[in-house]
N, C-alpha and C positions, 0 to 999 in steps of 0.2 A: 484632302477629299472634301468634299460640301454634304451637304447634311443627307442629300438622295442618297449618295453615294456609302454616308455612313448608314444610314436606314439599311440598304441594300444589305451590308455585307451583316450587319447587326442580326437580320432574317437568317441568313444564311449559316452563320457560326449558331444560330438557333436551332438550325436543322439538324447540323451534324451534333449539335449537344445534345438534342432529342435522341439522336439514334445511340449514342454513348450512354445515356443514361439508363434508358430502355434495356438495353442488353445489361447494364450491370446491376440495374434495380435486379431483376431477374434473376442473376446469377445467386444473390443470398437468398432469394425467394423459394429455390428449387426445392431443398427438406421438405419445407413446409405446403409449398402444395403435393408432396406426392405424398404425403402425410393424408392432407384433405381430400384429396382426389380418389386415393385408394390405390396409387403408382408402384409398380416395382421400381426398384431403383434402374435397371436400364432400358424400362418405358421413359421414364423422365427425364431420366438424358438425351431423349429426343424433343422435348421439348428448347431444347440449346441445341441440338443438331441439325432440326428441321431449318429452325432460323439460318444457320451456317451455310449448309446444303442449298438455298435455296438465294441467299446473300451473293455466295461466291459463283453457283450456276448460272445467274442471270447477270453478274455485275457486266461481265463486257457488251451482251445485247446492250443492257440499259447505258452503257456510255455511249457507244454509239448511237443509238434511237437518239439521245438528248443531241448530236450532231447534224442528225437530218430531220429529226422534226419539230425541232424549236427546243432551247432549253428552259426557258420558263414553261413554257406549254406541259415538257416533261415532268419539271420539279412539283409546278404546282397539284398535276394529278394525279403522281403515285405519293404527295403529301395526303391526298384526300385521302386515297387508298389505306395507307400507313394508319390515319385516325382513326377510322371505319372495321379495320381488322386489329387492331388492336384495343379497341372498346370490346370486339365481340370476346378477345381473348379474355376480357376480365368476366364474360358472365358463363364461361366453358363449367359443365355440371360433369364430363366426362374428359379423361383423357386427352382421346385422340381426335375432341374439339380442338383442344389447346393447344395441339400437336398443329393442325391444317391453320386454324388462328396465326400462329406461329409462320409458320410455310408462308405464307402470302404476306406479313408482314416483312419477310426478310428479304420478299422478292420486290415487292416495294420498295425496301432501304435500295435493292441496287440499282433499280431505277430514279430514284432518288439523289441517292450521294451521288456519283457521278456526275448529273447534270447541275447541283449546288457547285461542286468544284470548278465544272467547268465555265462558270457565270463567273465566281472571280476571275480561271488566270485568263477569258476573254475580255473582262471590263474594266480590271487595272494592267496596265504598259509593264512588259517586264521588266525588270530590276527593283531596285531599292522599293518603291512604293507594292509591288505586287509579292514582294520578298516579307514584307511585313504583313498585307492583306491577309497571304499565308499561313503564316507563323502565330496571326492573330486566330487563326479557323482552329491550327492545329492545336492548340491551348483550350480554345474553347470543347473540342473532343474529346483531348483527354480530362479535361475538369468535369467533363460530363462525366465521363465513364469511374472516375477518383471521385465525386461526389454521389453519383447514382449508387455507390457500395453502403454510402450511409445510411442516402433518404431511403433504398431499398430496405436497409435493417428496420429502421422508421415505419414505412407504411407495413410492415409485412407483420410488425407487432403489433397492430391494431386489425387489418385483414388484407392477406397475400393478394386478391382482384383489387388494393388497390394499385398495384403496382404497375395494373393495365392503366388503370381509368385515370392517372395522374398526366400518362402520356397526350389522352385524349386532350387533356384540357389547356399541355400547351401546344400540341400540334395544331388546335385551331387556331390559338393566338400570333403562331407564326405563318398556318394558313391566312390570315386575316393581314397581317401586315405584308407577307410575299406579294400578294394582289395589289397592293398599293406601291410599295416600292422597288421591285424587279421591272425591269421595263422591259414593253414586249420586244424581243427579238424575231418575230414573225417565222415562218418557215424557211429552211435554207433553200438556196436553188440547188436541184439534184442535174437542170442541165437535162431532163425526159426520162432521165434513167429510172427504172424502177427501184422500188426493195428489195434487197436480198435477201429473200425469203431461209432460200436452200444452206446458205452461210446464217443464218438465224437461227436455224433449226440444228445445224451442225456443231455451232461454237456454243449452244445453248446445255445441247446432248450430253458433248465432250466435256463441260465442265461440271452439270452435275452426275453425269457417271464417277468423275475423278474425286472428286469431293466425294463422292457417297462409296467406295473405295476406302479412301482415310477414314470416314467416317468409321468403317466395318473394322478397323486396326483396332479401337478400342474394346473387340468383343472378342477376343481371338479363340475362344471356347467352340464356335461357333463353325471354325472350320476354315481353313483356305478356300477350298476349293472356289466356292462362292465370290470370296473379294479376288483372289486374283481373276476371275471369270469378270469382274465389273471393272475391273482397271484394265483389263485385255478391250471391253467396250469401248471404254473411256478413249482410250490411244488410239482403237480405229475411227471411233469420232472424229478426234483430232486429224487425225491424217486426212479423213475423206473431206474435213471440213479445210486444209491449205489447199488440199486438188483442187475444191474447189471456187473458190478464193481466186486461185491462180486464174483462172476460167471465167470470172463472172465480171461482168461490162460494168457493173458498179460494185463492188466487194466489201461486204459488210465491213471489214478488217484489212487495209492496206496493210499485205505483211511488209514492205519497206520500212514500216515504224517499228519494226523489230531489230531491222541493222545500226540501230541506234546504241551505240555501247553505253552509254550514259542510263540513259533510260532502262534496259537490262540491268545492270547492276544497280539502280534504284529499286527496280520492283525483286530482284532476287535477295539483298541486305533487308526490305521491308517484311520479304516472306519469314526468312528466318528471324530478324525481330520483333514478330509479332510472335510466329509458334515460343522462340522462348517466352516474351512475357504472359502467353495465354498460358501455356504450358505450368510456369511457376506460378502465375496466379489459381491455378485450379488444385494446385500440390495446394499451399501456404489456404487456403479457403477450408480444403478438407481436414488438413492438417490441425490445425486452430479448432475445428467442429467436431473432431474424432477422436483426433490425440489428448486435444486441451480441453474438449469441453468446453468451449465459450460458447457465448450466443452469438446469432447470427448480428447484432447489434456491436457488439462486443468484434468481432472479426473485423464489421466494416470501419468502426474504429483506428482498429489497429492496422490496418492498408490505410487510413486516410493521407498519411505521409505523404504517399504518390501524388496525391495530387495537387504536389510544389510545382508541377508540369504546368499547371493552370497560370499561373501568375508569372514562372520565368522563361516560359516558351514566346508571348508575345514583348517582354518587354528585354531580361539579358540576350537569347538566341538573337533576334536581328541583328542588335552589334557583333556578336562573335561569327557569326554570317559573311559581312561585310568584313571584317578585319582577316578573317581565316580559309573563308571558301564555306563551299554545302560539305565537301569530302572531309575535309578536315574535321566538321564539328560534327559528323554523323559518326565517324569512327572516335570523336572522342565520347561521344554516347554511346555505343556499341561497347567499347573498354569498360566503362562504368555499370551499365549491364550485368555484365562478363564477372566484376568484380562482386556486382551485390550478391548475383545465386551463388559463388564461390562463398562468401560468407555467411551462407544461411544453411552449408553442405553442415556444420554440426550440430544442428537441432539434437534434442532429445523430448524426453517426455514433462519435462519440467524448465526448458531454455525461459530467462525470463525477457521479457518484451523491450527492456533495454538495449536486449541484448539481437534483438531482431531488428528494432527500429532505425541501425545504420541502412540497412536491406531496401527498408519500404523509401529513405530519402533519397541514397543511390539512383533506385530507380526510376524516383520523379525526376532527377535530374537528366538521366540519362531519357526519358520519354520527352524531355523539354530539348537536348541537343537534338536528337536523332528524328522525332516524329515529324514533326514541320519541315526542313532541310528537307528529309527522304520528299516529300508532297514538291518543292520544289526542282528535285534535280531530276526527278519522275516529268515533268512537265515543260523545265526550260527548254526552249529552243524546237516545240513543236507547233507546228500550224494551226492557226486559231481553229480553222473546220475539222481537227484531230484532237480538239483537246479534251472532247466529252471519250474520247478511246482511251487518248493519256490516261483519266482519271479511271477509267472501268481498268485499265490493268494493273494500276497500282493498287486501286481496291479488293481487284480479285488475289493482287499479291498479298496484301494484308490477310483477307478472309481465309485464304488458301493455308496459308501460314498460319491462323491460331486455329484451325480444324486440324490441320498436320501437329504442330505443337500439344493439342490437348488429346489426342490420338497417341500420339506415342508415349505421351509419359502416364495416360489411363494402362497401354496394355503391360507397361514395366512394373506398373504397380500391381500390377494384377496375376503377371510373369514371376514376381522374384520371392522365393520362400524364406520362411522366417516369419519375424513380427510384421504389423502394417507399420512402424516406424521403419521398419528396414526398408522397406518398399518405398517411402516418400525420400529417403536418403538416395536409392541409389536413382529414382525417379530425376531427382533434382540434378542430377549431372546431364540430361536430356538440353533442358533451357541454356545451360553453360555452355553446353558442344554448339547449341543456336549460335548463340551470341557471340561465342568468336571464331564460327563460320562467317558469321555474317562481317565482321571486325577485319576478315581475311580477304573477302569479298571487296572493301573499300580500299584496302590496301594498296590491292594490286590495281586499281584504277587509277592510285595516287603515283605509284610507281612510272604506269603509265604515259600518264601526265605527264611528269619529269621527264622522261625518255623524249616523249614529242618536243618539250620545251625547251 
């Protein structure tokens, strides 16, 4: 690559480590501002839900918009968005500031992410060099989100808004250099056809009904009646939105890239590894602050393991890539997974961090095989003018999956009598059943394979 080239991607693994970091600064943040704020504990869990709900509702508009109406055009203006509603979130004096703050920052990220991904797998050639591009983005992600658990302990012991105002100040500095080194790719030609408004409004509907649905899983005090009435929505969204799809002269969403078997079973292994790892990481976060006692300092610490993802996602994963396949190395991540919440099933109230720390390297590893690949086998082999959709379904896989993930193992711990240790114990079998659904899921693709070959 030449130096635009490296500039280029340099932005871009910037964005997505912005938005990694953002969410996990936040995640040790939460005590402490509903502390300062005056929050019940399940108003401020919508401070993380708003983000969720609003990440996963708009991801596939926003891949597609970045398709038809330029992807830098896209990246660079819901970056502005992103820096602008997340300054305001640092000077929220009220809740349900920081809650709407929140809302519009996550609906930026999915306007956002999307169009970053889809500027790589359009500007590097597939294979080997776009295999590594890749691998290089998905590293940088998770480094974000394994190192935002620190700098979040960090800023939040001196004061929790700074956890907003840090973002600001690099989302301008990658505001500043995206302008310079993304080059324009101008508008697509649509060819006279309009927008598809009706498909916008439908596939926008349908996914945050569904999401705010899972959402309601973690409050189950509260009643059925309610969520299954919002997921009964959710699915006539959906429905009314393929009718009409099938129907419309330019369709927001070519359902053909859904007969994609590859692609399916990329975004369905990512939904489930993501709910496990959210899933376990919001056990092991509480657990540590409730059980143990540590400080929020002190927590991000001890998760800092994970993020061995940083350093061996772009430099071991490519080789094992090339020598084994995407399937291969995503299910050998998935296994390891699989293995780490298995060995973290016997905490107690006094487990020492030794004794934990196989758990937290496990899973860098296993975020270093499986995260990058998944972003790969989600994307090979689809048409450059599809690849800003590619990216908004594997994102909405992702988001979909750590809102499901942190939804179910919130309402088990909430479900099972006894001590609160007993509740994170049989919680933590939730992340396990993920990960070798998801383990089960690659399998049979590999099976597959064979079968054709």
């Amino acid at each position: 690559m030449d130096a635009r080239a490296w500039g280029m991607l340099i932005v871009l693994c910037g964005a997505i480590f912005l938005e990694g970091i953002d969410v996990a600064m936040l995640n040790v943040a939460l005590p402490t501002i509903r502390e300062d704020l005056n929050m019940s504990t399940g108003a401020v869990s919508w401070v993380m839900s708003a983000y969720v709900l609003a990440y996963a509702g708009f991801m596939l508009l926003g891949g597609r918009t970045a398709d038809l109406l330029g992807r830098r055009r896209m990246f660079l203006f819901w970056l502005t968005v992103f820096l602008v509603f997340s300054g305001l979130g640092g000077f929220a004096t009220e809740g349900w500031m920081l809650i709407v703050a929140r809302f519009v920052t996550g609906a930026s990220a999915a306007f956002m992410t999307p169009a970053g991904l889809s500027i790589i797998t359009t500007s590097f050639p597939e294979g080997p060099q776009r295999n590594r591009a890749l691998l290089f983005y998905a590293g940088t992600a998770a480094g974000g989100f394994s190192l935002g658990l620190v700098i979040g302990g960090l800023l939040t012991a001196v004061d929790w808004r700074l956890v907003f105002f840090v973002p600001v100040v690099l989302a301008a500095l990658i505001l500043a250099m995206g302008t310079a080194f993304i080059p324009n790719d101008g508008r697509p030609e649509r060819d006279g056809k309009g927008f598809d408004v009706t498909g916008a409004i439908g596939v926008t509907s349908a996914m945050l009904l569904l999401v705010y649905g899972v959402v309601r899983l973690e409050h189950p005090a509260r009643g059925w009646g309610w969520t299954i009435a919002v997921f009964t929505g959710g699915a006539a969204a959906l429905i009314g939105f393929v009718a009409s799809e099938r129907r419309a002269a330019a369709p927001l969403v070519r359902l053909g890239i859904l007969r994609s078997a590859t692609l399916m079973r990329a975004n369905l292994a990512a939904m489930l590894f993501a709910g496990s790892f959210f899933g376990f990481q919001f056990i092991a976060v509480f657990y540590l602050q409730e059980i143990r006692d540590w400080s929020t300092l002190e927590t991000s610490f001890a998760m800092l393991a994970i993020g061995a993802d940083a350093v061996l996602a772009p430099t071991v994963t490519p080789r094992l890539v090339e020598r084994f396949g995407n399937l291969r190395v995503i299910l050998g991540g998935l296994v390891l997974a699989a293995l780490a919440y298995a060995l973290f099933l016997p905490i107690d109230g006094d487990t020492s961090y030794l004794t934990m720390f196989p758990t937290m390297l496990l899973l860098g590893l296993a975020f270093a095989l499986a995260y990058g690949p998944l972003t790969i086998a989600a994307t090979d082999g689809i048409d450059e003018a599809e690849q800003g959709l590619a990216g908004g379904l594997l994102y909405t896989s992702f988001q979909f999956g750590a809102a499901l993930g942190l939804s179910v193992v919130t309402a088990v711990m909430a479900g099972v009598s006894g001590s609160e240790l007993d509740g994170f114990r049989t919680a933590l079998t939730v992340p396990l059943v993920g990960a070798l659904l998801g383990g089960s899921v690659i399998v049979f693709g590999l099976r597959k394979r064979a079968r054709i070959g």
